[in-house]
N, CA, C and O atoms as a DFTB+ gen file, in Angstrom:
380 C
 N C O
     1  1     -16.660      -3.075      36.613
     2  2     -16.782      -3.015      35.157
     3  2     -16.368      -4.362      34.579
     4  3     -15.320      -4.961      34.820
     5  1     -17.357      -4.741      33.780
     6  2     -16.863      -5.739      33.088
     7  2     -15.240      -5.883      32.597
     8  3     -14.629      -4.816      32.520
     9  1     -14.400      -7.297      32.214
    10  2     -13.233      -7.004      31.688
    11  2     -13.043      -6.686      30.127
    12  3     -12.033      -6.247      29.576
    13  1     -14.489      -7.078      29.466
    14  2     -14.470      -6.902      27.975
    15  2     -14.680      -5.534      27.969
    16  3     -14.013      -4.940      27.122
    17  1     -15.324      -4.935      28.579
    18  2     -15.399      -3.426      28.795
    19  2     -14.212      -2.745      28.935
    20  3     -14.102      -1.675      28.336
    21  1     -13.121      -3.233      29.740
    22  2     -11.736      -3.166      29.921
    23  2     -10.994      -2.615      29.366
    24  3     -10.397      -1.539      29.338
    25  1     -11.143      -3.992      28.636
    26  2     -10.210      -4.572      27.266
    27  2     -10.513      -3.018      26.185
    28  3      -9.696      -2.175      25.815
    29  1     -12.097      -3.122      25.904
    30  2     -12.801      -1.950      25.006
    31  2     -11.859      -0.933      24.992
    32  3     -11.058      -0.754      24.075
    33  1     -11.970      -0.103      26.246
    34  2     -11.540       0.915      26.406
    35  2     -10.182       1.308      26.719
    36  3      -9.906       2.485      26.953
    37  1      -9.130       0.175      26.738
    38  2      -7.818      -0.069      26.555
    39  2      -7.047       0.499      25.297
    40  3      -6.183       1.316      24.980
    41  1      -8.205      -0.780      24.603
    42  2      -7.676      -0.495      23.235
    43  2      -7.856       0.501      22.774
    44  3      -6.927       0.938      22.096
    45  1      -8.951       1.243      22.884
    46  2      -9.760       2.487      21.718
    47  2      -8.492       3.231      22.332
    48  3      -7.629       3.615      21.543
    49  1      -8.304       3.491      23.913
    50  2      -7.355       5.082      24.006
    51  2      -5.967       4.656      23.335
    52  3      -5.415       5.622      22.809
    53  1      -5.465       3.796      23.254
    54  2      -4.479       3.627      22.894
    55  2      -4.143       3.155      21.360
    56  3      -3.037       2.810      20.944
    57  1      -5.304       3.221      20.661
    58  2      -4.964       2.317      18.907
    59  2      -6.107       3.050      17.744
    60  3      -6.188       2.917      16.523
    61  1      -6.999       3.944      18.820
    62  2      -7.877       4.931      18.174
    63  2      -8.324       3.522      16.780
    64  3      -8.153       3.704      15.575
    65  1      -8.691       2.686      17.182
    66  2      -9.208       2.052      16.295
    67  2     -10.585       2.399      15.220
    68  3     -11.579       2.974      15.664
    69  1     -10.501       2.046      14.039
    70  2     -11.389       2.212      12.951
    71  2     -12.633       1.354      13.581
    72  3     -13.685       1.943      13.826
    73  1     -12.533       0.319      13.771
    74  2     -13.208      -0.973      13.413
    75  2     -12.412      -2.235      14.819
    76  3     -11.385      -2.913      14.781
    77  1     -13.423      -2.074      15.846
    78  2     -13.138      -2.969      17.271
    79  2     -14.291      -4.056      17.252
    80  3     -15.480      -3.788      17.077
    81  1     -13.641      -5.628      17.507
    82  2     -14.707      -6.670      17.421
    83  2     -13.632      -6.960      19.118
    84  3     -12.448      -6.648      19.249
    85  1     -14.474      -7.581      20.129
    86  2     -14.034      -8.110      21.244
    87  2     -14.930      -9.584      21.695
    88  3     -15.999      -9.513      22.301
    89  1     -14.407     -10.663      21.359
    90  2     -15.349     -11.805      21.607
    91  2     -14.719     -12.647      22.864
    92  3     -13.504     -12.812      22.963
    93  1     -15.411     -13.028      23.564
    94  2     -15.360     -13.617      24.818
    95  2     -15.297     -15.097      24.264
    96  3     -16.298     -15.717      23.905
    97  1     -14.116     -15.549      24.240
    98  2     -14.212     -17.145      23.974
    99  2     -13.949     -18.043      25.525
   100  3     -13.601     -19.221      25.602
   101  1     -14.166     -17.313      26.424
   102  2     -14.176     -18.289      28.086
   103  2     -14.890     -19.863      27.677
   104  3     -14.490     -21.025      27.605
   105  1     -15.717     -19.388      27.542
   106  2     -16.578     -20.994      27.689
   107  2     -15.643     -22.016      26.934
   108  3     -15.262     -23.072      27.437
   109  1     -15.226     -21.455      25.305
   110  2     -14.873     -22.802      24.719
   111  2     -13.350     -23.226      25.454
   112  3     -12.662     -24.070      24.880
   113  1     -12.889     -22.639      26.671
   114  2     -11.796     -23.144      26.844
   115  2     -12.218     -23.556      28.996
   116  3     -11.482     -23.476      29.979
   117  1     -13.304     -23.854      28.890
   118  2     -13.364     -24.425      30.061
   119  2     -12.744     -25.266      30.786
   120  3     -12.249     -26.130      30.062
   121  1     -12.490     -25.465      32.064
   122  2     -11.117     -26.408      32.810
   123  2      -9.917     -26.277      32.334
   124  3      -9.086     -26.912      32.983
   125  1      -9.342     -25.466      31.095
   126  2      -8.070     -25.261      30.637
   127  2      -7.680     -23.976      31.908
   128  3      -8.462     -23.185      32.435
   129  1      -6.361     -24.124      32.104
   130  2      -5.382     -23.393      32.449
   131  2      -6.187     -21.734      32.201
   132  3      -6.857     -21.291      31.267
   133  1      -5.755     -21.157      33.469
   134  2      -6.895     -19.702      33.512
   135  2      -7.816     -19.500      33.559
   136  3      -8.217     -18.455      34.072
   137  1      -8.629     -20.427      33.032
   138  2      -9.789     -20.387      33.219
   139  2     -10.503     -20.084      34.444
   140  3      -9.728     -20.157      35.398
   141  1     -11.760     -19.751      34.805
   142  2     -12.470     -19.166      35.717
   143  2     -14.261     -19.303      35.285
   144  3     -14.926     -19.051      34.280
   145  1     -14.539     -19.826      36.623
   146  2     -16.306     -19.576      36.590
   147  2     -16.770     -18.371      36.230
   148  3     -17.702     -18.589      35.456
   149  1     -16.615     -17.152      36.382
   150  2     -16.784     -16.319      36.119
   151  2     -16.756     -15.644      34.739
   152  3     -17.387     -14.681      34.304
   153  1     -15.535     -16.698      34.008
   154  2     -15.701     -16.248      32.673
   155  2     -14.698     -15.253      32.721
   156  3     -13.933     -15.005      33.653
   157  1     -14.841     -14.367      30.917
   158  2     -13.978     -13.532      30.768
   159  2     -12.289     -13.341      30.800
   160  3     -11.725     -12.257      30.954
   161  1     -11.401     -15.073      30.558
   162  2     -10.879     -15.064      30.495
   163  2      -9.534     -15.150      29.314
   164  3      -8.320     -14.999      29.169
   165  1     -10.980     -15.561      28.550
   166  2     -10.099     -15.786      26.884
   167  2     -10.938     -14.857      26.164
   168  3     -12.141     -14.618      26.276
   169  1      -9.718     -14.206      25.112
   170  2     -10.595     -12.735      24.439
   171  2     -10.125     -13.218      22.772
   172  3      -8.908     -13.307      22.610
   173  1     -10.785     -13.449      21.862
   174  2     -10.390     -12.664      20.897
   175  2     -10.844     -11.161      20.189
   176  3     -11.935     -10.592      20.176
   177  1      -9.604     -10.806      19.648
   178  2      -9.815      -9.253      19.260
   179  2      -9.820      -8.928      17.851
   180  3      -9.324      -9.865      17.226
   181  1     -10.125      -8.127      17.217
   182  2     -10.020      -7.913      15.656
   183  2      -9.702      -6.199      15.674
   184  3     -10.654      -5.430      15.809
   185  1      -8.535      -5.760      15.554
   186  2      -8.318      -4.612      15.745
   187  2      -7.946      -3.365      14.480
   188  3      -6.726      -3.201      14.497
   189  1      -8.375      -2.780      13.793
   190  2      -8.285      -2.113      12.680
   191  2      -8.066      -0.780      12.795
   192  3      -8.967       0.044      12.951
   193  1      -7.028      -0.556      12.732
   194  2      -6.315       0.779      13.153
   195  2      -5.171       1.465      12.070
   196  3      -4.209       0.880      11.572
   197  1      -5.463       2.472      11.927
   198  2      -4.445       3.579      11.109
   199  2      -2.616       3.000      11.617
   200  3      -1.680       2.711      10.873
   201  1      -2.690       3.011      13.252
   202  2      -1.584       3.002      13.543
   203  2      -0.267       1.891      13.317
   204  3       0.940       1.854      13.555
   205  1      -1.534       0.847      12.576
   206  2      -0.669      -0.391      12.506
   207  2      -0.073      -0.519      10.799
   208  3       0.028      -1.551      10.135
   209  1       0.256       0.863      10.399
   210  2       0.327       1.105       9.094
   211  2       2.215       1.117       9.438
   212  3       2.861       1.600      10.367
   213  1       2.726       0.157       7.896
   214  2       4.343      -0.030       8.414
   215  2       4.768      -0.519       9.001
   216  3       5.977      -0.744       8.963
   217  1       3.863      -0.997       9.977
   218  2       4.284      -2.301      11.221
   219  2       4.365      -3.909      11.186
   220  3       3.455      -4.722      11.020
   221  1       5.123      -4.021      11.300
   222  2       5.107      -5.826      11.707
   223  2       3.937      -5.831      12.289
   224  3       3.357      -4.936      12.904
   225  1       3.385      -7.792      11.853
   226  2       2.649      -8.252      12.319
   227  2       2.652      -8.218      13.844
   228  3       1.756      -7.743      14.542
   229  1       4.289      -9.044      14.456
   230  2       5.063      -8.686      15.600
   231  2       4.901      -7.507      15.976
   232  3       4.333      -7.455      17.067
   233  1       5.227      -6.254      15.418
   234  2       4.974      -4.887      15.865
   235  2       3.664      -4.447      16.805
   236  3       3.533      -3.947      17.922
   237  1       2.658      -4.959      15.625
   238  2       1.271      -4.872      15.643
   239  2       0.833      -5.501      17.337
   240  3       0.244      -4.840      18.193
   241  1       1.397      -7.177      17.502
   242  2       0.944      -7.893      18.618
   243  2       1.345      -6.752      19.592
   244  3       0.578      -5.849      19.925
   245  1       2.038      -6.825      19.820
   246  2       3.062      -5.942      20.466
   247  2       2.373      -4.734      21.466
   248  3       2.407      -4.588      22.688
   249  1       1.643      -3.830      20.224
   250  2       1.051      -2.733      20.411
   251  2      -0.436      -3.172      21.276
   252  3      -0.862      -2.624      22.293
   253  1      -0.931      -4.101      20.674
   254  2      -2.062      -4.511      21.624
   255  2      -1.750      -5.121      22.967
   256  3      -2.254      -4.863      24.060
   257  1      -0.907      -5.895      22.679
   258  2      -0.538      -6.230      24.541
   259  2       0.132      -5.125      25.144
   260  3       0.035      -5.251      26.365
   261  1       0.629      -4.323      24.903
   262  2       0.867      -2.881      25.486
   263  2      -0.295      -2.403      25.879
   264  3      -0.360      -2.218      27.095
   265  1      -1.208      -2.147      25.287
   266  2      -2.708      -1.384      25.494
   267  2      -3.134      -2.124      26.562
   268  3      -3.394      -1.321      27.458
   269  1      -3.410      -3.635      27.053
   270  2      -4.088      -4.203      27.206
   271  2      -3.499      -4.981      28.373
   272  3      -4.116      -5.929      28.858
   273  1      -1.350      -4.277      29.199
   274  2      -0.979      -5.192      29.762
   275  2      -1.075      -5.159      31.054
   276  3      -0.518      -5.972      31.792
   277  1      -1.952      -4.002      31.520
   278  2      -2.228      -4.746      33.292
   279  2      -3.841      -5.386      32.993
   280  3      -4.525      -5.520      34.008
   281  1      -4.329      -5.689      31.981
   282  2      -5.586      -6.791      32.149
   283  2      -4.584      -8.395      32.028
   284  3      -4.594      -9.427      32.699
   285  1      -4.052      -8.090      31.227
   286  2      -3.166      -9.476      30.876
   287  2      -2.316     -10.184      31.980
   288  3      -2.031     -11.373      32.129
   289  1      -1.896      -8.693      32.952
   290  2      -1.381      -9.321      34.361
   291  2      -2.229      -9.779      35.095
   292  3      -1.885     -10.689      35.850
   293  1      -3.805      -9.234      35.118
   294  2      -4.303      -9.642      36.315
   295  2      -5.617     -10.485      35.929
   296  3      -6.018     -11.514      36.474
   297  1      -6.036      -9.968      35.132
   298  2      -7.012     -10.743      34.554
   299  2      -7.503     -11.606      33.265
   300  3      -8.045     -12.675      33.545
   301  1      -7.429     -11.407      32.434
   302  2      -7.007     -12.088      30.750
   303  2      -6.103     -13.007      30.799
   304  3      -4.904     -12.729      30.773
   305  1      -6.526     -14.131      30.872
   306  2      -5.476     -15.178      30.420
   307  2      -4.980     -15.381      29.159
   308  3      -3.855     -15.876      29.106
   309  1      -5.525     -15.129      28.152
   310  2      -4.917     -15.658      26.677
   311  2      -5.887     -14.663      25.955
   312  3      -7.056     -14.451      26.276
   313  1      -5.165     -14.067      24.881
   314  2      -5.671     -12.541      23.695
   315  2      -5.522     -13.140      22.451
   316  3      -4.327     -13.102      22.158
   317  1      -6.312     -13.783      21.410
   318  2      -6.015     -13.559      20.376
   319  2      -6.074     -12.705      19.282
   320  3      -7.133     -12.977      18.717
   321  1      -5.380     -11.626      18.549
   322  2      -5.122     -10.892      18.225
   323  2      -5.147     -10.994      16.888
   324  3      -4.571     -11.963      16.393
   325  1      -6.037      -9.699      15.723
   326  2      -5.630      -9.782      14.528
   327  2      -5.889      -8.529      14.270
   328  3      -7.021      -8.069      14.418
   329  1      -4.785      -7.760      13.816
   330  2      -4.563      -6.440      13.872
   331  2      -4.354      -5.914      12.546
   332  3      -3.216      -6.177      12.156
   333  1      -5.016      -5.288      11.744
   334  2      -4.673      -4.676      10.724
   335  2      -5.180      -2.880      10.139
   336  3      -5.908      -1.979      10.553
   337  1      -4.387      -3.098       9.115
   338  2      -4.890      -1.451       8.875
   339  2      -6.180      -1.134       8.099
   340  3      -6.526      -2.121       7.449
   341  1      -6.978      -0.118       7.958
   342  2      -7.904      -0.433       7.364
   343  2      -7.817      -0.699       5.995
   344  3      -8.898      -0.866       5.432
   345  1      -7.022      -0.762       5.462
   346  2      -6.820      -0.728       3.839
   347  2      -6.667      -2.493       3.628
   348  3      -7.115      -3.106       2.659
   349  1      -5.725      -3.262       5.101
   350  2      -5.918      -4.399       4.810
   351  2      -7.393      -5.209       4.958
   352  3      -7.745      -6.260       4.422
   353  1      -8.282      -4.131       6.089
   354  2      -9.323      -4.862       5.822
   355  2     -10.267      -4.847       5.141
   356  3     -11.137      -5.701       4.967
   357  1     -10.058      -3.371       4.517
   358  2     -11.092      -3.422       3.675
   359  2     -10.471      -4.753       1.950
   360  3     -11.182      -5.176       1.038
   361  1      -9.815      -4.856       2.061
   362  2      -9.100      -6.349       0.896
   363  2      -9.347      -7.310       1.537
   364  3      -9.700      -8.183       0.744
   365  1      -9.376      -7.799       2.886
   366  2      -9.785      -8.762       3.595
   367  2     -11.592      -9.161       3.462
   368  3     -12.020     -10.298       3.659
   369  1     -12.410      -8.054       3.122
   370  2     -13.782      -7.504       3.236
   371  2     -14.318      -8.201       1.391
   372  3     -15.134      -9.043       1.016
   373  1     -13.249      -7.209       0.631
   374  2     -13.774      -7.662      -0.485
   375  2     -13.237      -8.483      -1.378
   376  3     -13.482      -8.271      -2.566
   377  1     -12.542      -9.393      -1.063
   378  2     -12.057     -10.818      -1.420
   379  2     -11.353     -11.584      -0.432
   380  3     -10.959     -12.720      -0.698
């Protein structure tokens, strides 16, 4: 299985997300540290979830590298993460 597939299904059981974006940024970090021919080593995420309601930003990271931490041991080199609730994104959406 793919690792973005992984990642997918990491997150959803664990953050029941509204609204999941998963982008493969491997290429733009080629010959850097982790990296791999194969790809699939740099992720960014956009995660929009009920659960991150009351939580630190910190909280929030937190909760996704939990979901996501035996890819992060073995495979995922670097996650960038932006986690909010839907109320922040829908204000994020319309201004």
């Amino acid at each position: 299985m793919l690792i973005a597939m992984q990642l997918r299904t990491s997150l959803e059981r664990a953050l029941a997300p509204e609204h999941l974006e998963i982008v493969d940024e491997s290429v733009r970090h080629h010959g850097h540290a982790g990296w791999r021919p194969e790809g699939e080593t740099h992720f960014r995420v956009l995660v929009v979830s009920a659960v991150f309601a009351g939580r630190s930003r910190l909280e929030r990271q937190r909760m996704v590298h939990a979901a996501a931490a035996g890819l992060l041991r073995e495979r995922i080199h670097a996650l960038s993460i932006r986690a909010l609730t839907p109320e922040e994104a829908a204000s994020a959406a319309s201004g």
